[in-house]
PAZAPA-4460 file (N, C-alpha, C; in steps of 0.05 Angstrom, whole numbers, plus 32768, in hexadecimal, padded with zeros to 4 digits):
% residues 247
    n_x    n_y    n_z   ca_x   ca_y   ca_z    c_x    c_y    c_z   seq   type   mol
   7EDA   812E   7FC7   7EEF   811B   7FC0   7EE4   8106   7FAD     1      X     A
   7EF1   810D   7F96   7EEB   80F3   7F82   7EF9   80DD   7F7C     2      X     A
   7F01   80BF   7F8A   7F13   80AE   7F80   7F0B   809D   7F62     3      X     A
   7F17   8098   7F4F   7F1F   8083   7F42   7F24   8064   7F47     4      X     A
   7F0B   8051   7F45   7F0C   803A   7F51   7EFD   802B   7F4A     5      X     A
   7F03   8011   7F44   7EF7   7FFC   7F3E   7EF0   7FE6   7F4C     6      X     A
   7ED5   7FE3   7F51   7ECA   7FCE   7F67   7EC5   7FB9   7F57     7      X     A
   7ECF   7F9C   7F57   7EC8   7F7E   7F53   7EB6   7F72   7F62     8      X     A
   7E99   7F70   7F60   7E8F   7F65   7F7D   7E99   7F3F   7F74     9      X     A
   7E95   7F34   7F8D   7EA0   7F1F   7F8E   7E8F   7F09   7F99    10      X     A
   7E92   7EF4   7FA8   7E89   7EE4   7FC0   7E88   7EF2   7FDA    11      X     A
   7E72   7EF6   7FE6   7E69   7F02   7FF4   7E6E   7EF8   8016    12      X     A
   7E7D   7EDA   800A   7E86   7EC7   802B   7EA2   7ED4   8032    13      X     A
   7EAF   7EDA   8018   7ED6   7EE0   801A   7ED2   7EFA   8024    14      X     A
   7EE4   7F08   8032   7EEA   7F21   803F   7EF0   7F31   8026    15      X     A
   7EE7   7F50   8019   7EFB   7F5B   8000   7F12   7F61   800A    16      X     A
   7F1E   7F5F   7FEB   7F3D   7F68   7FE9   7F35   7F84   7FE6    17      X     A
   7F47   7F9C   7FF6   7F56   7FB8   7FEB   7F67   7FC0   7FE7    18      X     A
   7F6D   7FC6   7FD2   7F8E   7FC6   7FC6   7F95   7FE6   7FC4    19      X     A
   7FA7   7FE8   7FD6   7FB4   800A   7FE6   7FCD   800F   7FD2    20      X     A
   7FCF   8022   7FBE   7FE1   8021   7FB2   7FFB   8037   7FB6    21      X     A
   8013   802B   7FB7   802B   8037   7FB7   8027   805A   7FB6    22      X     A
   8040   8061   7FBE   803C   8086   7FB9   8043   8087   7FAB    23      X     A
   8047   807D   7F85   8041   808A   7F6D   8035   8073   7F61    24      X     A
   8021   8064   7F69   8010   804E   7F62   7FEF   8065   7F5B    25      X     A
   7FE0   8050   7F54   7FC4   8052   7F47   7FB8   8039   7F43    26      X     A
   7FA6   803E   7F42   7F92   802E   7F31   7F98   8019   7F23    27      X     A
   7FA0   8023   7F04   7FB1   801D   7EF0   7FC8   800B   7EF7    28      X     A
   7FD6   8019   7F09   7FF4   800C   7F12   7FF9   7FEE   7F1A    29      X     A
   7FE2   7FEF   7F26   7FD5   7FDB   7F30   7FE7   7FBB   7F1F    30      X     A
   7FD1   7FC4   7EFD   7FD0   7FB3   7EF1   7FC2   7FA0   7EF5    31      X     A
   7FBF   7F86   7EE7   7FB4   7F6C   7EF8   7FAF   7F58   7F0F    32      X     A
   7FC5   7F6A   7F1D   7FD3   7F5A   7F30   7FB6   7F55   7F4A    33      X     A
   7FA9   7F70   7F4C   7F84   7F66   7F5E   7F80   7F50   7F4E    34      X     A
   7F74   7F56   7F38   7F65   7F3B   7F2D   7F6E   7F1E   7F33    35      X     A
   7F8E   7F1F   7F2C   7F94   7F02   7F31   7F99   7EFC   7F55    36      X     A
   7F9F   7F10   7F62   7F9A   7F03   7F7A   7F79   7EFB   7F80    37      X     A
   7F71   7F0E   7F7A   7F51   7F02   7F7B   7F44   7EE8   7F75    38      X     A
   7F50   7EE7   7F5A   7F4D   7EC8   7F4F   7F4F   7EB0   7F57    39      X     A
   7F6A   7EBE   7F6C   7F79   7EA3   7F7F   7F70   7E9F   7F97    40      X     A
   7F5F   7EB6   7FA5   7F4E   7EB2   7FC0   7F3C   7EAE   7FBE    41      X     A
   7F31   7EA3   7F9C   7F11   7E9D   7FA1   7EFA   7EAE   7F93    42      X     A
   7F08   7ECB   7F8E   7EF2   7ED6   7F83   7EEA   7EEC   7F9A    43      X     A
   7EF2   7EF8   7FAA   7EE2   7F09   7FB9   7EE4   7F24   7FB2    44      X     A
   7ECE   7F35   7FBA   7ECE   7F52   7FAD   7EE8   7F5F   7FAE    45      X     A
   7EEA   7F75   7FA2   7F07   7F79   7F9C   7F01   7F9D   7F9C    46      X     A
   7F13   7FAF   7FA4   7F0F   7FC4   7FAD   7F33   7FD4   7F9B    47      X     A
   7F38   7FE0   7F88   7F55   7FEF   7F7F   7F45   800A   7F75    48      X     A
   7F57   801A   7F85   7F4B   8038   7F83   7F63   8048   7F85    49      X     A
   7F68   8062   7F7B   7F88   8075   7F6F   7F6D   8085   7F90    50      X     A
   7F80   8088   7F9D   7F84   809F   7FB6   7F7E   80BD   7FA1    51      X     A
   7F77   80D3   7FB1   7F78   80E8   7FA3   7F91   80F1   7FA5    52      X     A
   7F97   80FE   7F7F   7FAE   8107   7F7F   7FC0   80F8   7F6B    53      X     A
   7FAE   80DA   7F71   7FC1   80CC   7F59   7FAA   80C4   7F40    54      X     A
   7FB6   80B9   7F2F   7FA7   80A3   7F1C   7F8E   80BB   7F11    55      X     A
   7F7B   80B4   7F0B   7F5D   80CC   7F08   7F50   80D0   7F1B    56      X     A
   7F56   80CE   7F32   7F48   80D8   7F44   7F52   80FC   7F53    57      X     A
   7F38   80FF   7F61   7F47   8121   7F68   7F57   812F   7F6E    58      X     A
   7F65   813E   7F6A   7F7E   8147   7F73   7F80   8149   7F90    59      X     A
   7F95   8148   7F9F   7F97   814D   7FB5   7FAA   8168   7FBC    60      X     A
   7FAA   816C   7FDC   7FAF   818C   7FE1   7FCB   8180   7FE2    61      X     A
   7FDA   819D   7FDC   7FF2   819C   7FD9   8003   81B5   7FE4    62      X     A
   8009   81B8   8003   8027   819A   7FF6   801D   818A   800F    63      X     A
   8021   816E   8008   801E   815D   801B   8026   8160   803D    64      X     A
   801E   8156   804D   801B   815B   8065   802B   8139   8069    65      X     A
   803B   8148   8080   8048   812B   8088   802D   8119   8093    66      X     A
   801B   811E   8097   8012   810D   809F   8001   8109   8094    67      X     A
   8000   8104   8080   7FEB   80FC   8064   7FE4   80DA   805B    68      X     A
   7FF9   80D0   806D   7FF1   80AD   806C   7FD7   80A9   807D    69      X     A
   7FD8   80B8   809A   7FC7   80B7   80A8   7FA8   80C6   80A3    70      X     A
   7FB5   80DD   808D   7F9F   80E4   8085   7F8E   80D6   806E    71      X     A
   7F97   80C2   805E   7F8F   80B2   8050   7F82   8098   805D    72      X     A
   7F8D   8094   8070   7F84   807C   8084   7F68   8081   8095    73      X     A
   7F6F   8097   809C   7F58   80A6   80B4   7F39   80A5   80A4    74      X     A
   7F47   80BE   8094   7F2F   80C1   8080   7F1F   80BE   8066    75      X     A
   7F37   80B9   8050   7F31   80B0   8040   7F2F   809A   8037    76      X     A
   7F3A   8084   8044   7F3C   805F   803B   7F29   8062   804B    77      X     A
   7F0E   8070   806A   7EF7   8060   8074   7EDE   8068   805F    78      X     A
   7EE5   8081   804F   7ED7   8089   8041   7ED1   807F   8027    79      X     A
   7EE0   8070   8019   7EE2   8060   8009   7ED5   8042   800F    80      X     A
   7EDE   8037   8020   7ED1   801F   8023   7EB5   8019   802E    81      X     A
   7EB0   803A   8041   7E91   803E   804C   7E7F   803C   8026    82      X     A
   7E87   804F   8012   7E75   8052   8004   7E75   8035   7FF3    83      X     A
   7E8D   8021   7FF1   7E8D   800A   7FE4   7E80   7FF6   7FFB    84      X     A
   7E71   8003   8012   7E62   7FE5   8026   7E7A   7FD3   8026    85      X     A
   7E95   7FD6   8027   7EAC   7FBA   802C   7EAA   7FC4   8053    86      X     A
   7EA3   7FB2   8060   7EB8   7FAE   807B   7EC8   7F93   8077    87      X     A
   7ED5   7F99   8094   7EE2   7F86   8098   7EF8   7F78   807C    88      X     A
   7F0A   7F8C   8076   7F15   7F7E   805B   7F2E   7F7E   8060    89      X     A
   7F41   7F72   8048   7F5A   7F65   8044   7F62   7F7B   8038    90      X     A
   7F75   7F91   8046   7F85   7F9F   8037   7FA4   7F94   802E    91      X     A
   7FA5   7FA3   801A   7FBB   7F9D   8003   7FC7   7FAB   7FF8    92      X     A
   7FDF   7FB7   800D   7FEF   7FD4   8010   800D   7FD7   8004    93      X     A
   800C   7FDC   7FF7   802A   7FDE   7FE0   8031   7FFB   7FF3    94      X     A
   8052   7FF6   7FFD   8060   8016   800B   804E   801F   8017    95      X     A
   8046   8041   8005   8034   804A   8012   801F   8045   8022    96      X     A
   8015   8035   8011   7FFD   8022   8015   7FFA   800E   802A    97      X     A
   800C   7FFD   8024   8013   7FF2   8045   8016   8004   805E    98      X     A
   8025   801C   805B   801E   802D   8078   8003   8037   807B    99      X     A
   7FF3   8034   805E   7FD5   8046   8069   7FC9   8032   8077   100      X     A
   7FC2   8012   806F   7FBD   7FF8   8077   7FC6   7FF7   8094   101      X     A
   7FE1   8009   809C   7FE6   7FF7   80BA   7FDE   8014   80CD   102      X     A
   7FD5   8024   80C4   7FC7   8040   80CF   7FAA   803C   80D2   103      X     A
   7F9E   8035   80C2   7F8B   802D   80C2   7F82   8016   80D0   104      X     A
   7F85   7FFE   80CE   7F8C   7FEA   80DF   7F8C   7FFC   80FF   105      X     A
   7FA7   800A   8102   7FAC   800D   8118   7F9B   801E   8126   106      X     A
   7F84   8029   811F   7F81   8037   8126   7F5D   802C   8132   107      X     A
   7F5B   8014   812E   7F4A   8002   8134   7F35   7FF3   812E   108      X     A
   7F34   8007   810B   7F1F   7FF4   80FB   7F27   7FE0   80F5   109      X     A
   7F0E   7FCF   80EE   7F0E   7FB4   80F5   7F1A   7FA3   80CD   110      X     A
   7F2D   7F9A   80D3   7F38   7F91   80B7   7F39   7F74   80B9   111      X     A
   7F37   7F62   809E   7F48   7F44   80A5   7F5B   7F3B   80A0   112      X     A
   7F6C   7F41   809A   7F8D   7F49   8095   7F8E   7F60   8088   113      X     A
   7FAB   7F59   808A   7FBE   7F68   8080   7FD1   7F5E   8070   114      X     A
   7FD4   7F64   804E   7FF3   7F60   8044   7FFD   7F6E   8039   115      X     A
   8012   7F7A   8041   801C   7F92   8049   803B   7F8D   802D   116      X     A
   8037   7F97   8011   8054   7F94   8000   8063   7FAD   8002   117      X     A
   807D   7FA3   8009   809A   7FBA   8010   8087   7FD1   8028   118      X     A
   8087   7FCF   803D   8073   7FE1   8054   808A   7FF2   805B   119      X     A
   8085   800B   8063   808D   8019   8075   808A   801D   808D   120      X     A
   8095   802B   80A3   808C   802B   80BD   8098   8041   80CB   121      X     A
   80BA   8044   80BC   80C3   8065   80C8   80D7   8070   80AD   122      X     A
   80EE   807B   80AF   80F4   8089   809B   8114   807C   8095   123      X     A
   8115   806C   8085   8139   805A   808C   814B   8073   8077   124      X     A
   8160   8071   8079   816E   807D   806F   8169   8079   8042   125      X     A
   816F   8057   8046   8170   804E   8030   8150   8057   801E   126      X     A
   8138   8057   802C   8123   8067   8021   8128   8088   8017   127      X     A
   813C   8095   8028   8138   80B0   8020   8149   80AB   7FFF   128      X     A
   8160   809F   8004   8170   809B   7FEB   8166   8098   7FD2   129      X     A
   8147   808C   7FD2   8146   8075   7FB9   812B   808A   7FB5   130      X     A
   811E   809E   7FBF   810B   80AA   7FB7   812B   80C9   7FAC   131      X     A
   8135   80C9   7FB8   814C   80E2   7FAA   8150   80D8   7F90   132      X     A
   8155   80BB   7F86   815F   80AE   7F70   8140   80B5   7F5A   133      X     A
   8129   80B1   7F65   8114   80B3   7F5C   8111   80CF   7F54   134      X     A
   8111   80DA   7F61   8119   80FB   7F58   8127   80FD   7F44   135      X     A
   8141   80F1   7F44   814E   8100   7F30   8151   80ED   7F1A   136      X     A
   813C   80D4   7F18   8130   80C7   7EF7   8119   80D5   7EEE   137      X     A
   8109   80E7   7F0E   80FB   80F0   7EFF   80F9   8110   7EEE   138      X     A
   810F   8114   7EFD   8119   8130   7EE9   8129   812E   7ED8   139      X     A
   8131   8112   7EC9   813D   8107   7EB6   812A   810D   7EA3   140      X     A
   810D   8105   7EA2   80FA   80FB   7E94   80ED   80E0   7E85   141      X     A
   80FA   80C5   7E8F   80F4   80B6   7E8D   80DD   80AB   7E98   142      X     A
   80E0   80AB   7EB0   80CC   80A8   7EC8   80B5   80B8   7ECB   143      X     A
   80BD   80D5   7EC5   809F   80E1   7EC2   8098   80DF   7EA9   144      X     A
   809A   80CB   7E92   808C   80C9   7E79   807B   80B2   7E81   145      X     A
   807F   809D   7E96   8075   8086   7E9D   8063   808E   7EA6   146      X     A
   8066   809E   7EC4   804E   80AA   7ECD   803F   80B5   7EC8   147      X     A
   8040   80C3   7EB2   802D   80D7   7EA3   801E   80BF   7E9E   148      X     A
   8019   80AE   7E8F   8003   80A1   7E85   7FF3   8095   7E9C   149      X     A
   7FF5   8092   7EB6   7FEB   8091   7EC6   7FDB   809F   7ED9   150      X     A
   7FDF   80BE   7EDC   7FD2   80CD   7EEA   7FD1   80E6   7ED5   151      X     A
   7FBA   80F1   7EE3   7FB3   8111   7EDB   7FC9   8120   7ED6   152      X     A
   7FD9   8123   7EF6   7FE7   8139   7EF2   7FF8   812F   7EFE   153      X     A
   8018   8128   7EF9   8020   8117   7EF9   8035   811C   7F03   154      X     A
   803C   8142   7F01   804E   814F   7F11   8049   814B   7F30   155      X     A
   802B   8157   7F34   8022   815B   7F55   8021   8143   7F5D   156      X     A
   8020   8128   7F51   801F   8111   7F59   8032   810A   7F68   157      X     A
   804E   8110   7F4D   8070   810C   7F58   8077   8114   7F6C   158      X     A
   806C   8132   7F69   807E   814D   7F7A   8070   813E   7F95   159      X     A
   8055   8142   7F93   8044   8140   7FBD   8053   8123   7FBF   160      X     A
   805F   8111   7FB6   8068   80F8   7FC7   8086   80FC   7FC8   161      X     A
   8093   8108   7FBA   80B1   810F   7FBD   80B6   8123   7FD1   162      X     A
   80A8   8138   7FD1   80AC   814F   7FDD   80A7   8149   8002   163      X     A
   8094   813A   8003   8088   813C   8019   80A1   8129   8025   164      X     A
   80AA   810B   801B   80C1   80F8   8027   80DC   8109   802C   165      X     A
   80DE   8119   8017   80FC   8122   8019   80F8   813D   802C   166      X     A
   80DF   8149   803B   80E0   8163   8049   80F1   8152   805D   167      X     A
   8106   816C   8073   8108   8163   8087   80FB   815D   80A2   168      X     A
   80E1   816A   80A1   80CB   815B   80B9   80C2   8140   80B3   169      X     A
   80C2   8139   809F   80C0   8116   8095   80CE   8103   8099   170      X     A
   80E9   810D   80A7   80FE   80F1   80AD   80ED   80F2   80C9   171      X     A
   80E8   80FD   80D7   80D6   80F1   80F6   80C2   80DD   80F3   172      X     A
   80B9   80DD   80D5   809A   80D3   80D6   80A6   80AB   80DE   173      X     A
   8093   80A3   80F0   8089   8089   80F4   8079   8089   8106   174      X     A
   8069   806A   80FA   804E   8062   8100   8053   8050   8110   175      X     A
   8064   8049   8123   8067   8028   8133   8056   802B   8142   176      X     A
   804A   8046   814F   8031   804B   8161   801A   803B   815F   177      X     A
   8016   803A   813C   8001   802D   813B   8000   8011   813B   178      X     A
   8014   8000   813A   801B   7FEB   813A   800B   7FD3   8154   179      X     A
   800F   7FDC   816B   8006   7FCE   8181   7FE9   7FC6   8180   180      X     A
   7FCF   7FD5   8170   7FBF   7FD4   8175   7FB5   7FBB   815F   181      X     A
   7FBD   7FBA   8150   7FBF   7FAB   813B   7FBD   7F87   8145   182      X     A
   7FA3   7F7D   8136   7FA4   7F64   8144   7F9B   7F50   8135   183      X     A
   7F95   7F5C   8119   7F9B   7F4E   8102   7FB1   7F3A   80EE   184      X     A
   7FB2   7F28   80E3   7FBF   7F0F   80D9   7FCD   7F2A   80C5   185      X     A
   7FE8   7F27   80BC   7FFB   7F37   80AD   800B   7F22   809B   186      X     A
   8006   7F25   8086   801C   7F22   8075   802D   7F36   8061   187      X     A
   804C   7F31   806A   805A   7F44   8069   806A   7F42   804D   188      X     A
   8074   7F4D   803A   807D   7F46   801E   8095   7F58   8018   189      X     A
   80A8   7F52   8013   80B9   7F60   8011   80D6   7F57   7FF7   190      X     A
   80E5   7F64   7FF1   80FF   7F5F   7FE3   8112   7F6C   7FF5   191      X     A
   8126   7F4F   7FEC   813B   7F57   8006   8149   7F6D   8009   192      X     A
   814F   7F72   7FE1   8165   7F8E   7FDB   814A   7FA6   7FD6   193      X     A
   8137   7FA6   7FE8   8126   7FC9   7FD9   8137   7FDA   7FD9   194      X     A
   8134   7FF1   7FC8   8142   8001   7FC9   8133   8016   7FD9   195      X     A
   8121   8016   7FEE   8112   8022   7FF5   810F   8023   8017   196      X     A
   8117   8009   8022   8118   7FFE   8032   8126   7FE5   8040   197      X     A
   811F   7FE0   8057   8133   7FC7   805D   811F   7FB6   806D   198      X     A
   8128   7F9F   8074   8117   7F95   8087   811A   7F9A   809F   199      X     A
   812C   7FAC   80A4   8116   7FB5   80C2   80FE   7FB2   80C5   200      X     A
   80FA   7FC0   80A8   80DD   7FCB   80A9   80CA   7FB7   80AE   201      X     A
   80CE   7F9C   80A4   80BA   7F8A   80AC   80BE   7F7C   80CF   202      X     A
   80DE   7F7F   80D3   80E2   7F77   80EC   80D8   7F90   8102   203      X     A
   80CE   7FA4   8100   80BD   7FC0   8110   80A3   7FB2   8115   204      X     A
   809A   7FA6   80FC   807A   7FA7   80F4   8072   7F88   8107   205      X     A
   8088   7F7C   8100   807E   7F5B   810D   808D   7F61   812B   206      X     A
   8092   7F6D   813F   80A3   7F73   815E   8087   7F8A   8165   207      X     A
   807A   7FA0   8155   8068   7FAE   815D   8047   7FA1   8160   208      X     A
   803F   7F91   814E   8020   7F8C   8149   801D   7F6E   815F   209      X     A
   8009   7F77   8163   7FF5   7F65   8178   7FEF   7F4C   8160   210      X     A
   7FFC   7F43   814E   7FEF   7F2C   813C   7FFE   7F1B   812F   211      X     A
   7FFD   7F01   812A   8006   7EF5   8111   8012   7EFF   80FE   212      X     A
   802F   7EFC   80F7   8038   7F03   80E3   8045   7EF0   80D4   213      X     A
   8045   7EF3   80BA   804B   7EE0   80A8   805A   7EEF   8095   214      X     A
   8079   7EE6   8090   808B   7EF8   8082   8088   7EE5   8061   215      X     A
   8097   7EF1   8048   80A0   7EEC   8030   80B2   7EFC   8030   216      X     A
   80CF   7EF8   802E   80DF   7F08   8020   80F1   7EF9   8007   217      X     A
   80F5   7F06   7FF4   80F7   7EFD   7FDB   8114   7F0D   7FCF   218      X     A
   8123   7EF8   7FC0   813E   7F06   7FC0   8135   7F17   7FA8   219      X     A
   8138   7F32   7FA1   8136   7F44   7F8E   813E   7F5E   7F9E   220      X     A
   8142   7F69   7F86   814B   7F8B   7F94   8138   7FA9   7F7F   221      X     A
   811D   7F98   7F80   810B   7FA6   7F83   80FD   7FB0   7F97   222      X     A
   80DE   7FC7   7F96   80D0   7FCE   7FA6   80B1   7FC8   7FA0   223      X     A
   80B0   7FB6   7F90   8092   7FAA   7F82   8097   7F8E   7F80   224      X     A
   8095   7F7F   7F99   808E   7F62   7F96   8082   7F57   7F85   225      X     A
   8062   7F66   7F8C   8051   7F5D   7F6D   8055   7F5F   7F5A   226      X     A
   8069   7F6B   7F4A   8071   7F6A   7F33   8086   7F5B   7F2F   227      X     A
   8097   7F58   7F43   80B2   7F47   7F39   80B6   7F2B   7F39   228      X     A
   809A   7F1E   7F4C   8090   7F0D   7F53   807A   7F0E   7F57   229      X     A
   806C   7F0D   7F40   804B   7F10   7F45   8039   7EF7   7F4C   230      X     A
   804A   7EE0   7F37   803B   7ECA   7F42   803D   7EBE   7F5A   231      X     A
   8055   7EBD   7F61   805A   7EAB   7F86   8049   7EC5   7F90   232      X     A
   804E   7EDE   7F91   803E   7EF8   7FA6   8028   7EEB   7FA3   233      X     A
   8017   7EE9   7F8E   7FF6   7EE9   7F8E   7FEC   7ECF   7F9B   234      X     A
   8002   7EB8   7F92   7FFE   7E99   7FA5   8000   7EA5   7FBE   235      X     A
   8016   7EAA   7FC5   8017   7EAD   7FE6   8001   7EC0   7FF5   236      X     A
   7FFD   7ED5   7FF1   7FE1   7EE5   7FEC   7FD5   7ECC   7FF5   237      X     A
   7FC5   7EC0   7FDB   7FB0   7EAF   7FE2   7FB2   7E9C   7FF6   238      X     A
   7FD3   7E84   8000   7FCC   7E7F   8013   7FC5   7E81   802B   239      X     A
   7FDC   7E9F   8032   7FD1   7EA8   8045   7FB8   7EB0   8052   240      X     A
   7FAB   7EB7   803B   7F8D   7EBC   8044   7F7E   7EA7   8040   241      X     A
   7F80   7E90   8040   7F75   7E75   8042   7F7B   7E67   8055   242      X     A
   7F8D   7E6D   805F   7F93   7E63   8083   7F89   7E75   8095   243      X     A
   7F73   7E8C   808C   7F6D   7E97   80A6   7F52   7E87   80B1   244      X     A
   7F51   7E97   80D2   7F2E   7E86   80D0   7F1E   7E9B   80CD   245      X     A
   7F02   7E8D   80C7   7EF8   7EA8   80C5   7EF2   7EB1   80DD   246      X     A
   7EE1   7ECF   80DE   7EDA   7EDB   80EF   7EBF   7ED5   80FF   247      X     A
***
């Protein structure tokens, strides 16, 4: 397994940031948005890496396995951060990404928050809709001209994250299991109109976890906080992780 990733080392007192990117996110996708939160907590090492499958990193097997969040959580996010020497860090989980963050988490490694943008937790109706809509911009060709400049292969990218949400053994999938064990500080980020989700989702996540939760929701009817509001996201980011104590 070869990922694509860029390590910032930082201040060695702050916990690192890892930034878990969306299911058609990368590296790239990213944009600035690590750096400037970084900027705002101080400077601490900084960890954005494309999962295999997306961005230049290795392809992944296909066709996706419903349970491929967990497989990213289990084994490939400990494997990643074992060879970058990060414990104990601040994940920073966009959708997908937020469910790998609360699998991981849940599953009892030791993290120092969590901020978790647009999270999942089970399968809402209004999510299946807006990845169908995604489908069919991306067999328009608009959407897959975007993505192309972002990953390798940009079909298997599309297809393994479309294919695998819209199978019918995928409306069962949720993670609230993992939720309880969780005893980490959360900040939760969301838009009110996603087209992707609703707040349940954050109202699941803050009724399931053993921890502090701290909500933002923001009137937009996007599914990328950090982009639609990058600067309040990256402030709030930083306060929140300046009111923790340390460990």
């Amino acid at each position: 397994m070869t990922v694509d990733r860029e390590l910032v080392p930082g201040r060695a007192d702050l916990p690192p940031l890892v930034f878990l990117h969306e299911g058609l996110g990368s590296l790239a996708l990213w944009r600035d948005f690590p750096r400037r939160v970084a900027a705002a907590c101080g400077g601490p090492t900084t960890l954005v890496y494309s999962r295999p499958g997306y961005g230049l990193s290795s392809p992944a097997a296909r066709p996706r396995r419903v349970t491929y969040m967990h497989d990213e959580a289990l084994s490939v996010l400990p494997t990643v951060l074992a060879e970058a020497a990060m414990e104990r860090p601040v994940l920073v989980g966009h959708s997908d990404g937020a469910s790998i963050a609360l699998i991981y988490a849940g599953a009892g490694h030791a993290v120092t928050a969590l901020v978790l943008l647009a999270p999942h937790v089970f399968v809402e109706d209004r999510t299946i809709a807006g990845i169908e809509a995604a489908a069919r911009a991306y067999d328009a060709g608009p959407l897959r001209a975007r993505l192309a400049r972002h990953h390798t292969d940009v079909d298997a990218t599309f297809r393994g994250w479309s294919d695998v949400w819209l199978s019918a053994p995928f409306r069962a999938w949720d993670i609230t299991d993992s939720l309880p064990a969780i005893t980490a500080p959360i900040l939760l980020i969301q838009e009110a109109g996603d087209p992707y989700g609703t707040i349940a989702q954050l109202d699941a996540i803050e009724a399931g976890v053993s921890a502090p939760v701290t909500r933002l929701v923001l009137p937009g009817t996007g599914h990328s906080p950090h982009e639609t509001a990058s600067d309040q996201v990256a402030a709030r980011i930083a306060t929140f992780l300046s009111g923790l104590t340390p460990a």
